[in-house]
N, C-alpha and C positions, 0 to 999 in steps of 0.2 A: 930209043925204042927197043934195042937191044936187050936191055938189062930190066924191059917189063915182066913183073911177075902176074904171068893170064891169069891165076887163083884170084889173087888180087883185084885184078886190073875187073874180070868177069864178075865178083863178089861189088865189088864199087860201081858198077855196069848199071847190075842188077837193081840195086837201092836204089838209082838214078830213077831207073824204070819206075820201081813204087813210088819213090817221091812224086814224079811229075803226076802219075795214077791219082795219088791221094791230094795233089797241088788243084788238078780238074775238078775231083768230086768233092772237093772244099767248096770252087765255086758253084758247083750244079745244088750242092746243099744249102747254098746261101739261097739259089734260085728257087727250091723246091721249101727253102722257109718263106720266102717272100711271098709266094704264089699261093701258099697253104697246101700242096701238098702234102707234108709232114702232118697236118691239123687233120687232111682227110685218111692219114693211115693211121694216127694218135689210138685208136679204138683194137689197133692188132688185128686185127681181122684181115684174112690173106682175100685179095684183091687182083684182080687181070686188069694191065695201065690202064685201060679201056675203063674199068669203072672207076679205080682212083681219078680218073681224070674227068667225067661226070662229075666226083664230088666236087672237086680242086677248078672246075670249069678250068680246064689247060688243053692242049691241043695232044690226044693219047701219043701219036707219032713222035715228037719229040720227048713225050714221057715216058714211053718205054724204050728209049736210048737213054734218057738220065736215069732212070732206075736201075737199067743194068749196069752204068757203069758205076753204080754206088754199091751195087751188088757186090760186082767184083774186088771193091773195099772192105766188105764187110759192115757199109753203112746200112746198109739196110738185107731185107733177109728175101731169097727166091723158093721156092716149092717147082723143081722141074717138073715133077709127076702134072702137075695143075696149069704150070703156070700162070701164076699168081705169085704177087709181091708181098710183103708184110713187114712189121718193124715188131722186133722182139721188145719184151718188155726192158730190156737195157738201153735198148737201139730207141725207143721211147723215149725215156728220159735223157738222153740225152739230143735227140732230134724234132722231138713233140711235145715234149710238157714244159710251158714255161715256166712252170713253177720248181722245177724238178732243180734240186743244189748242182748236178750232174751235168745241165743244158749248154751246151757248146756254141751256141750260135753268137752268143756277144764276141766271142774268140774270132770264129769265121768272119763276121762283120768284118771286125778292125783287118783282117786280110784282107779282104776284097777291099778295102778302102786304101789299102797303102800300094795294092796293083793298080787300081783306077788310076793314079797318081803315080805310076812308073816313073814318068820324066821328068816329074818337078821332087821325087827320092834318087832320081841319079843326078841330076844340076846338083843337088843338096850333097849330095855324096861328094863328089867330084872338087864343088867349090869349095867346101869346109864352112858357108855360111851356115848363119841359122835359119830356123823356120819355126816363127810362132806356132802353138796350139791352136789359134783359132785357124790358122790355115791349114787343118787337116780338111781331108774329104767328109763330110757329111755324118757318113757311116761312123766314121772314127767314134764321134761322142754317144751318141746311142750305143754301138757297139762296146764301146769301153764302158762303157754304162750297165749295160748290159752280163759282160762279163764278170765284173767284179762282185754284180747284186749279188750272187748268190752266199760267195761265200762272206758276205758281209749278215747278210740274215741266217745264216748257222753260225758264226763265233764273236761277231759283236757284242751281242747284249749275254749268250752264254757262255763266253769263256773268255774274250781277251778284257773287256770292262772288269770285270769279276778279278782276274788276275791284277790288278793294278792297287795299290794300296791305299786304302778308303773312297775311292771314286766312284763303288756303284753305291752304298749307301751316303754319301753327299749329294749327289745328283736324285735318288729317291728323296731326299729331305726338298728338295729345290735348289738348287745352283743354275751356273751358266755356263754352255756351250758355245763352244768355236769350232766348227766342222770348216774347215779350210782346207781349199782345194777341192769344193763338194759336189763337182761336176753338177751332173742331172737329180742329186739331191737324195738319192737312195738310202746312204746311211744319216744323213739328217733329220729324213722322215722318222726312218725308224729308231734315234732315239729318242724324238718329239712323241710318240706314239707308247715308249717305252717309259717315259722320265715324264708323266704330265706335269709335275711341279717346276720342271725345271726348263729354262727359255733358251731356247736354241736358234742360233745364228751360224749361218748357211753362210761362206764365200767363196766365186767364183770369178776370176776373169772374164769365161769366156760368155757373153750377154747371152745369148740363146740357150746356153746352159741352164741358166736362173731362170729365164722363161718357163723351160720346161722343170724345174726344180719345183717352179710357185705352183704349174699344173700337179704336180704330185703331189704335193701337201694339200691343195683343194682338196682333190681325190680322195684322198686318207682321210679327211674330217679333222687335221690339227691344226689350232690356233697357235700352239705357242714354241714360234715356229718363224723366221723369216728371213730372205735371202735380201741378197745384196751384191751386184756386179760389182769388183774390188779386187786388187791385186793384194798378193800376202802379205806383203811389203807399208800396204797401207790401210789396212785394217784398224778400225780406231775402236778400244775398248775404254769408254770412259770411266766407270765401275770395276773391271776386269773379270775375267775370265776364272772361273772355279778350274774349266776341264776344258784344253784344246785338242782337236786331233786332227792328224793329215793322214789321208789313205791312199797309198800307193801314187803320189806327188813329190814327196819331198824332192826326189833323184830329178825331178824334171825341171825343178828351178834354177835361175842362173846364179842366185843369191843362197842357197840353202842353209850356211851359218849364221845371212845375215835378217834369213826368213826367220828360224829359233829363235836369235837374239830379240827380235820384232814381238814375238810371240812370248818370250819369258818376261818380257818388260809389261807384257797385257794381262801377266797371270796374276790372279790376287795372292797374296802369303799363303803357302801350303797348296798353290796349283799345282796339274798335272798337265803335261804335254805326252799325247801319245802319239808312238809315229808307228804307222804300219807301211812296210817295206817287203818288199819280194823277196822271197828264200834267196839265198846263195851264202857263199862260203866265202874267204876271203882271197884266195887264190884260184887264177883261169883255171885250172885243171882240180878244184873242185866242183865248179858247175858245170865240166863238159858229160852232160847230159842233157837228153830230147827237151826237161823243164828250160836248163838255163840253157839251149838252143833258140827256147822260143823267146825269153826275156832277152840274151843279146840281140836277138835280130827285132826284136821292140825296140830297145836302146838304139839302135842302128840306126831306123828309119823314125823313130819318132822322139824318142827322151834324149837323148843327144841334140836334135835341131833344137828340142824346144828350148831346153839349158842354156843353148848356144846363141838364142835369137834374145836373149837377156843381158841385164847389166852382171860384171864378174863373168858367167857363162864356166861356171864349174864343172860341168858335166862329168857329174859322178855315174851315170848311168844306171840301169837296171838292174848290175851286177854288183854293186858298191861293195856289199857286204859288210856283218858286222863290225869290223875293227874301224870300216873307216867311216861310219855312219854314225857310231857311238864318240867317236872323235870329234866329228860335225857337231855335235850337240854338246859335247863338253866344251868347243871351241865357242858355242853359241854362249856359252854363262852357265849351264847346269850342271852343278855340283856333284849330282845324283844321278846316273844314265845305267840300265839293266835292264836286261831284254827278259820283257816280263811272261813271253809265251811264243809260242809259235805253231805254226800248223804249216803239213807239207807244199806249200805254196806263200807262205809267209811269215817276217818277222815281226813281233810286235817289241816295241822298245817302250820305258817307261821314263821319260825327265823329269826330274825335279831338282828345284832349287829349296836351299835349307831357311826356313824363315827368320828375317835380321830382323 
């Protein structure tokens, strides 16, 4: 204790303090989505908890203690003169508009979902066992669901398909889709809704998934379009595949070269396999930043169990990174592997094999 430097020691103190600050109004923000608070301040209009909570029908008393301490976050915004609460139009989109590319709350889900489950993430930790997907808390698959939609409808159909070499004009002509891994169905819809000509096939493990995958395709009005409960492993393409992709899964398989390999054998001559992959670098102390904070501590508590709770159980984790990802996929059979784009939150890689 001697040789503590207080600069230090009071500078690290301090973060503690925010951290745990922002650790609270993560969960009061989950509570104040669920409740529809955030829906009844969506409008910006400054508000005393007393009538947000008319709107939001919530109990005011408890709501103007969660409001200020989202306050003191900077989740949301105060007026002292008034007294009265408000969400700035940034604090909006990211808290109120689900439609907003910006919206945080699939993020928050997946946390509050891996707290719920404290004790069966520390046994997990401790033992070094796995833990399938399906045995996440509830929240996990909406929330993960959640989180990724967005930015799958800003750079799917306009920029990472497009980057890929003749994939958005084959699929405009008619081909076939392999969305694998397609959790709650998000990006399958949308390239059924994008591609009419072209027939798209949805697979997910986990059953409930596809449930609500089939609800969302209803919803949309596409026919051509259908899922299928099915691990990657044994996906049967009889015809084969023009175009597969996996989004933000690969790292989670226990099989990952043996999953490509599966998938290059389903592709017709001249398919493509796209793999989208979470940014990082290929060394720890490229990602020691808040991004690759949040994905190791995802790997931690979930992409690691899940790899682990599989045959092989490779667990490349969240942080793989390009060198050893594009190696997984040359190891799988493809000839051809180049990381065809990227966006500050992820890689997209493009495989192919050369036609014999």
């Amino acid at each position: 204790m001697t040789n503590l430097n207080m600069e230090k020691l009071e500078a690290l103190a301090g973060k503690i303090v925010g951290d745990a600050s922002a650790a609270l109004s993560i969960l009061l923000s989950y509570i104040g989505d669920q409740s529809g608070v955030f829906r009844a301040m969506a409008d910006g209009d400054r508000r005393t908890a007393e009538d947000i909570a008319e709107i939001a029908q919530v109990d005011p008393r408890y709501l103007q203690e969660m409001l200020s301490a989202n306050a003191a976050n900077g989740y949301v915004s105060y007026d002292a003169s008034s007294k009265q609460f408000y969400l700035s139009p940034e604090q909006a989109a990211i808290f109120a508009d689900e439609s907003s590319l910006a919206n945080m709350h699939g993020l928050l889900q997946i946390i509050v979902a891996q707290f719920s489950e404290h004790d069966t993430a520390l046994d997990v930790f401790k033992s070094g066992k796995g833990r399938p997907w399906g045995d996440q808390h509830v929240c996990q698959f909406c929330g993960t669901d959640r989180f990724f939609r967005p930015g799958y409808e800003a750079n799917l159909i306009e920029n990472w398909i497009p980057a890929l070499n003749g994939v958005k004009e084959k699929l405009e002509a008619g081909g076939t889709i392999a969305d694998i891994g397609c959790g709650h169905g998000s990006s399958s819809v949308l390239m059924a809704k994008t591609f009419p000509n072209s027939q798209v096939y949805g697979y997910d493990l986990h059953g409930p998934s596809i449930v609500d995958a089939r609800a969302k395709a209803a919803d949309a009005g596409v026919n051509n379009i259908q899922f299928e409960e099915v691990g990657a492993n044994d996906i049967s393409a009889d015809d084969g595949f023009d175009f597969a992709c996996i989004f933000d899964a690969l790292h989670d398989m226990g099989d990952p070269v043996g999953v490509a390999r599966h998938i290059r054998e389903g592709l017709k001559p001249g398919g493509t396999l796209m793999v989208v992959e979470p940014m990082a670098g290929d060394k720890v102390e490229d990602n020691l930043h808040p991004l690759g904070g949040v994905f190791y501590a995802a790997s931690t508590l979930i992409c690691l169990p899940t790899s682990r709770s599989q045959d092989v159980a490779l667990c490349l984790g969240a942080q793989a990174g390009p060198e050893r990802l594009t190696q997984v996929l040359k190891d799988a059979g493809f000839s051809s592997v180049r990381i065809a784009t990227t966006t500050p939150t992820n890689i997209v890689f493009e495989a192919t094999t050369a036609n014999l």
